[in-house]
N, C-alpha and C positions, 0 to 999 in steps of 0.2 A: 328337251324343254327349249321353249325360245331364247331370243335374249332382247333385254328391252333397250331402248333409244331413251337416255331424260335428258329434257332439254327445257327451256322457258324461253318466252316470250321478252321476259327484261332483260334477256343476258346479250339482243341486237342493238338494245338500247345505251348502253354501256358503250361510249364513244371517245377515245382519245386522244382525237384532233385530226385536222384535214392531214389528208395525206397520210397515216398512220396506218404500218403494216397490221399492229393487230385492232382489224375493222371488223365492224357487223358483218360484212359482204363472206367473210368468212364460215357462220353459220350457213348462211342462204349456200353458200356454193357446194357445199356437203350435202344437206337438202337435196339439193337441185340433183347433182350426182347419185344420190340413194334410190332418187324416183327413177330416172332416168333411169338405171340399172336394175330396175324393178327391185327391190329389195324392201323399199320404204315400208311397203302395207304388210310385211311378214313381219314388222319389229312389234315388239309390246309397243305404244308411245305413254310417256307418262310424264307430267309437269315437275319441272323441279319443286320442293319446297325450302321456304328462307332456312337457312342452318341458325340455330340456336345458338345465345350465348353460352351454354354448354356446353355445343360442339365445341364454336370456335377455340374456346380453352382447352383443348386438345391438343392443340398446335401452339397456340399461342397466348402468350400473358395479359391477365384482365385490365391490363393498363393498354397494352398495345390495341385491344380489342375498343376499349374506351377510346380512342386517339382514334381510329378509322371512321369511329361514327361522330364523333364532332368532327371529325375535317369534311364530311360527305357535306357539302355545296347546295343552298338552297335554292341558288340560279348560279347561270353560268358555269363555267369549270376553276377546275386548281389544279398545278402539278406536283406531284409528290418530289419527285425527281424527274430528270428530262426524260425522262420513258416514258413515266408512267403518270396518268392524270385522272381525275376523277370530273365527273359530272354530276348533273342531278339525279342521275339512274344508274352511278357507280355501285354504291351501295346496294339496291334490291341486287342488283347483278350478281355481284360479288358472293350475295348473301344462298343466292339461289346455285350460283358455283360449289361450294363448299356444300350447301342443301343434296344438290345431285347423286355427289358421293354417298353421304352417310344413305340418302335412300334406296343409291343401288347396293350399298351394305345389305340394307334390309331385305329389299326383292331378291336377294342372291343365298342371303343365308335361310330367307322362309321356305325358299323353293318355287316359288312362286317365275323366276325364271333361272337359267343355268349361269349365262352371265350378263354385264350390261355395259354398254358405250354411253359416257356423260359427253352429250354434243353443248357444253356449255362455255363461256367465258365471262369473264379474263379469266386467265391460265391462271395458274396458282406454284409452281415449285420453284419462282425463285424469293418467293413469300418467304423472309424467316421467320423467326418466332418473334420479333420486334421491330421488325421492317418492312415495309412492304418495297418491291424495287422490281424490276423487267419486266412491266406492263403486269405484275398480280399483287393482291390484297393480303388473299388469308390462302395458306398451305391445302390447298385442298384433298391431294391423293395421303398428306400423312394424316389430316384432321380424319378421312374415311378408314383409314389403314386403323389407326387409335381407337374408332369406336367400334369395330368388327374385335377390337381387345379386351376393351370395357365393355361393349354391352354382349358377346357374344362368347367370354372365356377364349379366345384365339390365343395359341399359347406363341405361334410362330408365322407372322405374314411376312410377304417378301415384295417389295415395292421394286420395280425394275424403269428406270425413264431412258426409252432414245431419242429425247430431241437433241438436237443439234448443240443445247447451251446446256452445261451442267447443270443439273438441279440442285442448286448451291440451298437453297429454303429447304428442302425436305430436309435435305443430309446438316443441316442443322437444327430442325426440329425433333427427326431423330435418331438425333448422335448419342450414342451410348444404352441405346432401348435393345436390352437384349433379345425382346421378342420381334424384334423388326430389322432383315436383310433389304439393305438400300442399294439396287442397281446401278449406276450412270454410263452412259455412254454419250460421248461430247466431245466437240473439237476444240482441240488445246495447241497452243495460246489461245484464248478468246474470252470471249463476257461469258461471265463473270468474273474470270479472274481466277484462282488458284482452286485447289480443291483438296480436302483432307487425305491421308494415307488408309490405304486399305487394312480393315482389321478383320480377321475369319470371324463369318458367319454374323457379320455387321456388316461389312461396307465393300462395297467392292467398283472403285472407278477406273472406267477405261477409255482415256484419252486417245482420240484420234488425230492423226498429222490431217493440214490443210492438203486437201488432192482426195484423201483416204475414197478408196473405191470400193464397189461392191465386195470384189474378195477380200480384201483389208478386213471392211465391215465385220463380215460374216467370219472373219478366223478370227477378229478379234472376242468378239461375243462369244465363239465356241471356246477359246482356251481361256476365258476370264468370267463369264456369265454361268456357264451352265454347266461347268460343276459345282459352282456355289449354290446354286438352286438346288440340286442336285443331293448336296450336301446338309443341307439346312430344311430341304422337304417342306415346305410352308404347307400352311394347310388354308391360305387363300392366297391368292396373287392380284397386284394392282398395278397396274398398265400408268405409269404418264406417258400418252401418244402424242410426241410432238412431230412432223412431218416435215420440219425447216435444216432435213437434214438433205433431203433430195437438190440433185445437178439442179431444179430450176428456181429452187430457193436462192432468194435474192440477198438474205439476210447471213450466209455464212460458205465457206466453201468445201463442202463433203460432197460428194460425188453417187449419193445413194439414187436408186431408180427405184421404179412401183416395184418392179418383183422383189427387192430386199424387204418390203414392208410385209409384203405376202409372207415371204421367208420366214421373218421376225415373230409373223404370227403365231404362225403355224409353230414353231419352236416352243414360243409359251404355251401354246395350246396343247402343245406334250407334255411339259410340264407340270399343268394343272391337271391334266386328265391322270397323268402318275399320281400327285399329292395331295392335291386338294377337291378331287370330285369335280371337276373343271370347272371351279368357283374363280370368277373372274371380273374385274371391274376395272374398266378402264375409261380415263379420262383427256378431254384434248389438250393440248400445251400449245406448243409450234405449229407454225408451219403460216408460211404468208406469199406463196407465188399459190393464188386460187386454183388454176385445174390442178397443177399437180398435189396440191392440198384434198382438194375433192376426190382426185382419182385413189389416190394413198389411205386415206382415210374408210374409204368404200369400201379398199380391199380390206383394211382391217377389221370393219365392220362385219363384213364375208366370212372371213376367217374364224370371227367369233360364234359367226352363227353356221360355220362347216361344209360352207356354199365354195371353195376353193379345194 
């Protein structure tokens, strides 16, 4: 089965000031690299749609959800916090972020394709459930993980994030959901700041030193990541891809190259073909030095679709 690409049109328009690494140019340069790679015309393509206020309450409380749509800007911008700011096209953005997920929910659990990349923005996991904060809104990969629960009986998904900054939003939206194992892989000390204790077959974070290199990487993920997986057998898997973990990311200092990404995939990609019928939805987070954004992202795409 293929796998499908969902992306929109309002998630370039979503702008958080000159100079900010997470830019529209980001979409385009994925793009640009998928075609270039010939890959682009073999994806499903399919538009986001806006996430419901009964997604968003998935992740997050009908107050917080209320407060994002009054602050959304009728001209000009606001910022939330120095990261993060809104425009007049925050909003659909955002809305169509979190939309992506629950409908590559959907395309994945009808069959309809095997699995799917949301090439969407603003990223979403450092969203908690009452704060929006690191350039995202609304928790997007736990609001898709939540309704593969609700609407599809999932008795156990497993949400795995490597980008570079802890996914401090998910593992607070869901802390304590027995049916939900929470990956992280993240350089520590760093933003965000601390992160909760590993509990079996919930939560499993693994701090990387500044330097951490390819082999690091990869023994850290084998002796912490996948026997949890392993162990807990999800019966869907959800990707946060963030790629601001690579040597030419500007924004933190890991030492990861294209073929760990390739690696990383391929890893999940056994995973789910053991547990979950190789039901996979994965969405973007990180990652802000463009080629090696584009080139990383490519191969994950690749990988999902079995071209590696």
């Amino acid at each position: 089965m293929p796998t499908a690409l969902i992306s929109h049109h309002d998630c370039v328009l979503h702008v958080n000031g000159s100079g900010h690494p997470e830019c529209p140019q980001r979409i385009d340069a994925i793009n640009d690299q998928l075609k270039k790679q010939d890959v682009y015309d073999y994806l499903v393509h399919v538009d986001a749609p806006r996430a419901t206020r009964e997604h968003l309450v998935l992740g997050h409380s009908e107050a917080y959800v209320d407060l994002i749509h009054r602050k959304s800007p009728t001209n000009g911008s606001i910022q939330l916090d120095a990261d993060t700011a809104m425009n007049v096209h925050t909003l659909d953005a955002s809305l169509r972020a979190a939309g992506a997920g629950i409908l590559a929910v959907d395309k994945v659990l009808s069959g309809a394709v095997n699995n799917a990349f949301c090439l969407t923005r603003p990223p979403g996991h450092h969203a908690e459930r009452l704060q929006a904060m690191g350039f995202c809104f609304f928790g997007n990969i736990a609001i898709a993980a939540r309704h593969a629960i609700r609407q599809y009986g999932m008795e156990r998904v497993a949400i795995v994030d490597f980008d570079v900054h802890h996914g401090n939003g998910t593992e607070d939206i869901v802390d304590g959901d027995p049916k939900i194992l929470f990956c992280s892989s993240f350089q520590f000390p760093f933003y965000p700041g601390g992160y909760r204790d590993n509990v079996a077959n919930q939560r499993v974070n693994t701090p990387l030193k500044s330097g951490c290199n390819s082999a690091d990487f990869r023994a850290a993920i084998t002796r912490t990541w996948l026997p949890a997986l392993e162990e807990f057998q999800p019966e869907m898997l959800f990707i946060s891809a963030g790629f601001d973990a690579h040597l030419e990311d500007p924004l933190a200092n890991i030492c990861l190259l294209d073929a760990d990404y390739v690696w990383i995939t391929q890893k999940l990609m056994d995973v789910a073909d053991r547990h979950c019928s190789g039901r996979i939805v994965s969405m973007l987070e990180g990652g802000y030095a463009l080629p090696a954004l584009s080139r990383c992202a490519t191969a994950h795409v690749r990988g999902l679709m079995a071209l590696q």
